[in-house]
Every structure is written in structure tokens, then in C-alpha cells.
N, C-alpha and C positions, 0 to 999 in steps of 0.2 A: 362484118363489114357492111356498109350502112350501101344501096342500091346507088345511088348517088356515088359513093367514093369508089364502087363497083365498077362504073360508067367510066368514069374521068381517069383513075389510075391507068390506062393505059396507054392514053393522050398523053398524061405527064410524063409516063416512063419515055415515048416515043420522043417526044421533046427532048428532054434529057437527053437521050443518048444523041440528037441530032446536035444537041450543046454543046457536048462533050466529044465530038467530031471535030468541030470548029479548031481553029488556033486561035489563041491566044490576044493572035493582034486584029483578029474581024472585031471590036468590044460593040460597037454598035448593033451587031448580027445576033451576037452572045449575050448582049443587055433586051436584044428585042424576045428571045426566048426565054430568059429570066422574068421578065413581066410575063408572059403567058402562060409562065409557070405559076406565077403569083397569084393570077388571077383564075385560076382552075382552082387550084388549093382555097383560095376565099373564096370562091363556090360552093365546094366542097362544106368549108367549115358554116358559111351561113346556111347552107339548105340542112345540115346535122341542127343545126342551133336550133333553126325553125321547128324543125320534126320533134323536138326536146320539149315542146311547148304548147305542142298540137294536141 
């Protein structure tokens, strides 16, 4: 597992299960942790791409 994906997997898990607490009907709360999840993961995936290159 790449140092990076090290770092961040457990921000995402953390997220997630903060998600997955939520109901249903918060979608604005639930959509706002969906993007942060998104945007960890394409973190993730651009600093992997980078280091493929270096």
C-alpha cells in the first residue's frame, strides 16, 4: 500500500462510518461526506499516478 493511501485510508474509513450513522433523510449532510470522500480518494489516486512517473 502506497504511503499516501497509508495516510488517507483512515480519514475515509472515519468518514464513512460517520455516513453511515446519518439517516437517510439528512442528503445534504450525507452528500457533503460523499464529496470528501471523493476527494480523498482522488488524492489518493493522483499522488499514486504521480509517483508512477517519477
Amino acid at each position: 500500500m502506497s504511503p499516501v493511501r497509508e495516510h488517507y485510508n483512515p480519514i475515509i474509513t472515519q468518514l464513512l462510518r460517520q455516513h453511515d450513522q446519518l439517516s437517510h433523510e439528512n442528503i445534504s449532510e450525507r452528500k457533503s461526506f460523499q464529496r470528501q470522500i471523493l476527494f480523498l480518494m482522488n488524492a489518493i489516486k493522483l499522488d499514486e499516478f504521480e509517483q508512477a512517473f517519477a
